[in-house]
Every structure is written in structure tokens, then in C-alpha cells.
Residue, then its C-alpha position, 0 to 999 in steps of 0.5 A: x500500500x502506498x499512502x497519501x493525504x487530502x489537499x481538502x483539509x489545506x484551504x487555508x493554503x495554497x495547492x503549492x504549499x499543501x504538496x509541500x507539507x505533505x511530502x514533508x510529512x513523509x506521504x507518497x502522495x497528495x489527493x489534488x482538491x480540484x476546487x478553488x482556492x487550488x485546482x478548480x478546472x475551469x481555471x487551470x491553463x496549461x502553465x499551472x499545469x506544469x507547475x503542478x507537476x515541477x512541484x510534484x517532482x520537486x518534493x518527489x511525492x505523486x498524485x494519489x486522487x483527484x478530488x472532483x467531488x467538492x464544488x465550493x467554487x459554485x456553491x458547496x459540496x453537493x450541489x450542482x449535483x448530477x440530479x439537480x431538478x434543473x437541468x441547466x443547473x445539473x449541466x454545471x456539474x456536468x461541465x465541471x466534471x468534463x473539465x476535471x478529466x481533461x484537468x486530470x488526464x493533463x496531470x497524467x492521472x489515471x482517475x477522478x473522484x466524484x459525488x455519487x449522483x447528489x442528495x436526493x430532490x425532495x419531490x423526486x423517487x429514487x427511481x428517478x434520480x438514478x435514471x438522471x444520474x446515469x444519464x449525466x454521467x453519459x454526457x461525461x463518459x465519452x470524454x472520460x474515454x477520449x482521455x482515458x480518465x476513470x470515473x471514481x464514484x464515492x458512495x457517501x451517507x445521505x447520497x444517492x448511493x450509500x452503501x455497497x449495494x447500492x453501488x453494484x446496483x448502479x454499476x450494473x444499470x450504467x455498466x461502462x468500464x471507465x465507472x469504478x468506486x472510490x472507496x471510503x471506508x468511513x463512509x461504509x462504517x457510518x452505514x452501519x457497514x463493515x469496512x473490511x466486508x463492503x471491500x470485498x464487496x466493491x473490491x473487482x471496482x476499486x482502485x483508491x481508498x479513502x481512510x478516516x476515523x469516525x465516531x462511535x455514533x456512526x455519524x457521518x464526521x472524519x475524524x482523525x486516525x485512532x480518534x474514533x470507533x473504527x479498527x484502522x489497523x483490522x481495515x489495514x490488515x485487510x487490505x494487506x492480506x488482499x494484496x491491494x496496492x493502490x493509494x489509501x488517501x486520509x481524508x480530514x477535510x474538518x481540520x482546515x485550522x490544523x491541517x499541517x498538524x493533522x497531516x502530520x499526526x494522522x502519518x505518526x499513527x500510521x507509522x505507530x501501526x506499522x503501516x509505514 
């Protein structure tokens, strides 16, 4: 397994800087936040792409995942979703996941993470909603194709697609080889999953992990490894025995005030688990 740390918990600074701290930190690699204040899509041109990757190269840490899920730059993290009632409004996060596989592919990444379809519309079925979704996702695959980009869809409480389940239900209506799950093991715990067991469940789809603690209350809150109800060296030693050798990214987006810290501690723990 190889180890990195999400830029989303770094939006008190600039994408240069969270590369920095991170590699300093002693992480493979960084989940780019393709979002503002760093790497919104529609803002990146071809010389902030060539930044990215000297800076990459210059603290020798690769990327781990780029994050096209959070969309703060037009309003939050969920909304425009794929299954927004408007569809000129829907079109927004359509637009913008077309941009971040180009963004991606420019970066030579292999992949990109997104919300998986949004929260459900008050006056819409599921029904509904999973056929808007997979028919959004229709717009963006022939790009996802042209540039060899995968689609990451990330099951997340309160979303259209939560659980394991869920997921293969989806992944067998859009059936297309470039759909594949990004799997965040606090996700599933908050669903009153067992990490270990939704993985191999998920396991022919996934190619990135998502890690972070979460409270005994199973709420939907990242918290920091070994802070909360989750057996992270169990899931860990799991992924061991399984032979995975992908990225396991930590994600602590709520520590924005300790990002630096946070990066650093949550490594410590890693290396207490003899994981790294």
C-alpha cells in the first residue's frame, strides 16, 4: 500500500504549499482538491499545469486522487449535483466534471473522484434520480474515454448511493468500464457497514481508498486516525492480506485550522501501526 493525504483539509493554503507539507510529512502522495482556492478546472491553463507537476517532482511525492467531488467554487459540496431538478443547473456539474478529466488526464492521472449522483430532490423517487444520474454521467463518459480518465464514484451517507449495494446496483444499470468506486471506508462504517466486508464487496471496482476515523455514533464526521470507533489497523490488515496496492488517501477535510498538524499526526499513527 502506498499512502497519501487530502489537499481538502489545506484551504487555508495554497495547492503549492499543501504538496509541500505533505511530502514533508513523509506521504507518497497528495489527493489534488480540484476546487478553488487550488485546482478548480475551469481555471487551470496549461502553465499551472506544469507547475503542478515541477512541484510534484520537486518534493518527489505523486498524485494519489483527484478530488472532483467538492464544488465550493459554485456553491458547496453537493450541489450542482448530477440530479439537480434543473437541468441547466445539473449541466454545471456536468461541465465541471468534463473539465476535471481533461484537468486530470493533463496531470497524467489515471482517475477522478466524484459525488455519487447528489442528495436526493425532495419531490423526486429514487427511481428517478438514478435514471438522471446515469444519464449525466453519459454526457461525461465519452470524454472520460477520449482521455482515458476513470470515473471514481464515492458512495457517501445521505447520497444517492450509500452503501455497497447500492453501488453494484448502479454499476450494473450504467455498466461502462471507465465507472469504478472510490472507496471510503468511513463512509461504509457510518452505514452501519463493515469496512473490511463492503471491500470485498466493491473490491473487482476499486482502485483508491479513502481512510478516516469516525465516531462511535456512526455519524457521518472524519475524524482523525485512532480518534474514533473504527479498527484502522483490522481495515489495514485487510487490505494487506488482499494484496491491494493502490493509494489509501486520509481524508480530514474538518481540520482546515490544523491541517499541517493533522497531516502530520494522522502519518505518526500510521507509522505507530506499522503501516509505514
Amino acid at each position: 500500500m502506498k499512502f497519501g493525504f487530502s489537499a481538502n483539509a489545506f484551504r487555508e493554503y495554497d495547492w503549492e504549499e499543501a504538496i509541500e507539507i505533505v511530502a514533508d510529512a513523509g506521504y507518497d502522495g497528495i489527493e489534488l482538491l480540484f476546487d478553488r482556492p487550488h485546482l478548480y478546472p475551469h481555471d487551470v491553463d496549461d502553465e499551472t499545469v506544469a507547475d503542478v507537476r515541477d512541484a510534484l517532482d520537486e518534493h518527489a511525492i505523486a498524485i494519489s486522487n483527484c478530488n472532483a467531488f467538492m464544488l465550493t467554487a459554485i456553491e458547496g459540496f453537493h450541489h450542482p449535483s448530477y440530479i439537480e431538478p434543473d437541468p441547466d443547473y445539473r449541466q454545471k456539474r456536468i461541465d465541471y466534471t468534463t473539465a476535471a478529466l481533461r484537468t486530470a488526464a493533463a496531470l497524467d492521472h489515471d482517475y477522478i473522484s466524484i459525488e455519487p449522483g447528489g442528495p436526493i430532490p425532495d419531490d423526486e423517487s429514487r427511481e428517478w434520480a438514478l435514471d438522471t444520474f446515469v444519464e449525466s454521467l453519459r454526457e461525461v463518459l465519452p470524454v472520460a474515454e477520449d482521455v482515458g480518465v476513470d470515473l471514481h464514484v464515492e458512495p457517501e451517507p445521505d447520497l444517492l448511493i450509500e452503501t455497497s449495494d447500492q453501488f453494484r446496483e448502479f454499476a450494473d444499470r450504467i455498466d461502462h468500464p471507465r465507472i469504478r468506486c472510490n472507496f471510503d471506508a468511513g463512509h461504509l462504517f457510518c452505514v452501519d457497514e463493515d469496512p473490511v466486508e463492503a471491500f470485498d464487496t466493491l473490491e473487482p471496482f476499486v482502485d483508491h481508498v479513502h481512510l478516516e476515523d469516525i465516531p462511535e455514533d456512526r455519524s457521518h464526521e472524519h475524524t482523525q486516525l485512532g480518534d474514533g470507533a473504527m479498527d484502522i489497523d483490522a481495515f489495514l490488515a485487510a487490505l494487506d492480506d488482499r494484496n491491494y496496492e493502490g493509494f489509501v488517501t486520509v481524508e480530514l477535510y474538518p481540520y482546515e485550522a490544523t491541517a499541517a498538524e493533522t497531516a502530520r499526526d494522522a502519518m505518526a499513527s500510521l507509522e505507530d501501526g506499522g503501516w509505514v
